[in-house]
C-alpha positions as MATLAB code, in Angstrom:
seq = 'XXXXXXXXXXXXXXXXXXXXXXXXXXXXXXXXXXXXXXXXXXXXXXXXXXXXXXXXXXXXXXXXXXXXXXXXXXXXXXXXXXXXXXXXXXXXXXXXXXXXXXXXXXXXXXXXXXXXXXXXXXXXXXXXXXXXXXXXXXXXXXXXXXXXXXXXXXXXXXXXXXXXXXXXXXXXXXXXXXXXXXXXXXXXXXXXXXXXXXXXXXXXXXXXXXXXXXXXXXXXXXXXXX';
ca = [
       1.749   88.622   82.625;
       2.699   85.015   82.122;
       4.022   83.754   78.273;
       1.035   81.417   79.061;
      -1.550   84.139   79.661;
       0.210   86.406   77.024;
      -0.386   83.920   74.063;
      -3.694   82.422   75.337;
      -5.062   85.730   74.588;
      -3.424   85.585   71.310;
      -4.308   81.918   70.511;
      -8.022   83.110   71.616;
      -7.630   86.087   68.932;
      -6.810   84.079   66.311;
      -3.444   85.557   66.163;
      -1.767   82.208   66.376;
      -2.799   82.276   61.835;
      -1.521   85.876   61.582;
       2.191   84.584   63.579;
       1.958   81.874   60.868;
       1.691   83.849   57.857;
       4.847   86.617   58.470;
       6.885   83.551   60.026;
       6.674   81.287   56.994;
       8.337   83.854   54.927;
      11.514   83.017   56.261;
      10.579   79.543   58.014;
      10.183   77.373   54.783;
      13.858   78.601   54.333;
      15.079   77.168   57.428;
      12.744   73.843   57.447;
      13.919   73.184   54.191;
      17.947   72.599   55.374;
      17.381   70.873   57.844;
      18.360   67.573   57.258;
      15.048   65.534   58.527;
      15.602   62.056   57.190;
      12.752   59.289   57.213;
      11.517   58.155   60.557;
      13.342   61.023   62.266;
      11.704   62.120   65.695;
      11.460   66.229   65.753;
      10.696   68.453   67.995;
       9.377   71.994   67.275;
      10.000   74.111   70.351;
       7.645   77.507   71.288;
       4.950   75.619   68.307;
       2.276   78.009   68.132;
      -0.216   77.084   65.225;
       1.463   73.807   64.611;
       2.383   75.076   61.065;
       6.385   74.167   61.356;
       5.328   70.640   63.155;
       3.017   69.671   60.215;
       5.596   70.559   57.476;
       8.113   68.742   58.951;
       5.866   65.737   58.547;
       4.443   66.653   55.178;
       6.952   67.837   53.085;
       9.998   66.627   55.788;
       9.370   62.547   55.878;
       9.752   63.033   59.974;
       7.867   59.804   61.141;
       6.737   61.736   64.417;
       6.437   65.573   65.247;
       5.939   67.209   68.702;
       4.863   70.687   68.669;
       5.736   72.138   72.627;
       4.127   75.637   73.623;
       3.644   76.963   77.044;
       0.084   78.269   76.162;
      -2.669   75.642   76.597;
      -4.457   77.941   74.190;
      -1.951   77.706   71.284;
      -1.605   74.219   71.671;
      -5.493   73.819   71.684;
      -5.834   75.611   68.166;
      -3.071   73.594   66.776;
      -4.159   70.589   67.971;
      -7.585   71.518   65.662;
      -5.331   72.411   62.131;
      -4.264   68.736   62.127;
      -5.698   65.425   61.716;
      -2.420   63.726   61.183;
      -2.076   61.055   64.184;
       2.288   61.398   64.194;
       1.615   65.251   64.979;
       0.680   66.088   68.789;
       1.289   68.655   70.652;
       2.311   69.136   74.045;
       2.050   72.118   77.096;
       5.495   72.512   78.426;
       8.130   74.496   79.959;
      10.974   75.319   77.906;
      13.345   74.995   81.121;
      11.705   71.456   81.764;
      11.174   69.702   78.735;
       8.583   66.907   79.329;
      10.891   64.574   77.394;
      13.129   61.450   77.786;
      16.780   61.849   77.587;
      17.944   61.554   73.554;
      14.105   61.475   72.180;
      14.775   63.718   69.258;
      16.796   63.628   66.063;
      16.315   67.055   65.415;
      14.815   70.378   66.578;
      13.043   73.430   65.319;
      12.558   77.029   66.873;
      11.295   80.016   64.804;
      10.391   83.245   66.807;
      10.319   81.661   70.340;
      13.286   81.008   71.720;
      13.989   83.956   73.558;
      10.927   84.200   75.387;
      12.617   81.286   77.648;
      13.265   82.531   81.210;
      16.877   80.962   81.385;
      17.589   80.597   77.614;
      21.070   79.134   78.846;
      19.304   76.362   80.753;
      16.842   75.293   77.473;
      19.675   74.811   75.567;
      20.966   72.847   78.051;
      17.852   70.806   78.262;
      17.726   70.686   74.376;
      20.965   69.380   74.519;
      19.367   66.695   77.247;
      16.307   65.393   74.664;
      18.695   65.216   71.093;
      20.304   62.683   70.721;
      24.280   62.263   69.351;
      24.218   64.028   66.059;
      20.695   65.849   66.708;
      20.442   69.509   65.266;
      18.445   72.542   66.958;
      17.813   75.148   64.117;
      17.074   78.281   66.112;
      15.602   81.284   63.878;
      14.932   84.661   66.053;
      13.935   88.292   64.494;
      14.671   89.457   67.754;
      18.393   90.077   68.212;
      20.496   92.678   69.185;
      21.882   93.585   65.593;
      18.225   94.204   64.009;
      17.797   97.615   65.357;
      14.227   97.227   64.016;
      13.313   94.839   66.495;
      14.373   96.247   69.509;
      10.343   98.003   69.940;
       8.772   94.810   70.117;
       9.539   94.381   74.417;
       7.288   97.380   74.528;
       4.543   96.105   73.031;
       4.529   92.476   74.649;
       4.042   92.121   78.865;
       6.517   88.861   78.511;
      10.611   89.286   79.195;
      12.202   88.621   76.117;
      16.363   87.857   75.859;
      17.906   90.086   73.050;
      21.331   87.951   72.240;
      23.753   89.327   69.762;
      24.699   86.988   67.113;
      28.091   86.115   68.512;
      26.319   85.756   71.781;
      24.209   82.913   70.374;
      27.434   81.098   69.143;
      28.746   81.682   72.330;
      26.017   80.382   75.013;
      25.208   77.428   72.221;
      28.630   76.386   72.955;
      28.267   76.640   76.732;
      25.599   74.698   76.743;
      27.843   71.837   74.857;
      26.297   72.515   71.600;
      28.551   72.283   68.730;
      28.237   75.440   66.050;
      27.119   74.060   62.765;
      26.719   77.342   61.348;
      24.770   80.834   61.693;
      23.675   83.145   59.337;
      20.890   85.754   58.193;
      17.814   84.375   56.021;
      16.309   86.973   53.799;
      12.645   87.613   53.674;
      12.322   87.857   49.989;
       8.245   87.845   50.413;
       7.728   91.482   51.916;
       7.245   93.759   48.879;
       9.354   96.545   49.312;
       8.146  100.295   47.182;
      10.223  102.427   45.006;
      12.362  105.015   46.996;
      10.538  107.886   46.165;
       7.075  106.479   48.160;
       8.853  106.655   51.635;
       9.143  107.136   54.568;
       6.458  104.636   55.218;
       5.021  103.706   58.497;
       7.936  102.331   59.980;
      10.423  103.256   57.681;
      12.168  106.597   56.675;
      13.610  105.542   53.408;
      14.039  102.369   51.229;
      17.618  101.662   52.242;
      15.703  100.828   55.809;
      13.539   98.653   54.705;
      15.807   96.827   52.334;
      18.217   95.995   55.411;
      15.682   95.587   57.430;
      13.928   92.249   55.441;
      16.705   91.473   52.480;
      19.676   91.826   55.063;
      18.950   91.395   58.593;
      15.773   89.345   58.290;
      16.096   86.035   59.885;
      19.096   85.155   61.772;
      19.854   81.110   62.219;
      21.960   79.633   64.774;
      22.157   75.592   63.708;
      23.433   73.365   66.963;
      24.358   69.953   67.034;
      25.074   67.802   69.655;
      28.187   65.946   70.050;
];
């Protein structure tokens, strides 16, 4: 199956909300550093709901937001959550951006990123659309040093790329990206229970869960273009 079919069915499930909900945990975290400065063009790549496109516009100052997804069906729904006329959203191909060379100050990824075909090659294209000074905050769950993750290719049709954490700050810098910086976000939201109620579907004991969301959680690779 196609990442198009895949999250059509999801966008037609409603699922797109659900996506929404866990990722803004950690995702208000992330949109909050970057620096978005008035009139600043931004680009929200893999959009889904729109959620991450809207708040860069409402609580960001960006003067124009582009949410990309490569499901017509995500973009459809998202299209619907917003009336704001600076926010639009776009079907694309994360190896062929539909963009200009240097259209974007800055750029936004949570949970997407790796479901790129040639991950290399969208950075490279990323690094094609920013302009001089232009950021790309990339936020995955999926990476090779939380273990916890690792199920998820079983349970989705679509290849997904499982980078390490050094291998992020690596192919970033192939791709001519600068490394601004890379770390883990917590997800401080998830309510974790006392020791003595596990395991817990999913979770053996409490140490597990506590690395799992207060440790691991999030991990940010910030680019910038030279």
């Amino acid at each position: 199956m196609s990442v198009r079919d895949e999250f059509d069915a999801w966008a037609a499930d409603g699922r797109d909300r659900g996506m929404e909900q866990r990722h803004w945990h950690t995702a208000k975290h992330v949109l909050s550093r970057m620096p978005v400065e008035s009139g600043d063009a931004v680009l929200d790549l893999g959009s889904g709901s729109g959620y991450a496109a809207r708040a860069l516009r409402e609580a960001g100052g960006a003067g124009r937001a582009v949410g990309l997804d490569g499901a017509p069906g995500m973009v459809e729904n998202a299209r619907e959550y917003t009336d704001d006329e600076s926010v639009e959203f776009v079907v694309g191909d994360f190896g062929a951006l539909p963009f200009a060379d240097d259209s974007f100050d800055h750029c936004f990824s949570m949970e997407a990123f790796y479901y790129a075909p040639d991950p290399l090659h969208t950075l490279e294209e990323l690094h094609r659309v920013l302009r001089p000074g232009g950021t790309f905050y990339c936020a995955v769950n999926f990476y090779e040093e939380n273990r916890y993750s690792h199920e998820w290719q079983e349970r989705i049709s679509v290849p997904m790329t499982r980078w390490s954490a050094p291998e992020y700050r690596a192919k970033f810098r192939e791709a001519g990206l600068y490394v601004a910086g890379q770390d883990n976000v917590p997800d401080r939201e998830v309510e974790i229970p006392p020791a003595d109620e596990f395991p817990t579907e999913g979770f053996e004991t409490r140490a597990e869960m506590v690395e799992r969301y207060r440790e691991l959680g999030t991990l940010l690779t910030v680019g910038v273009v030279p």
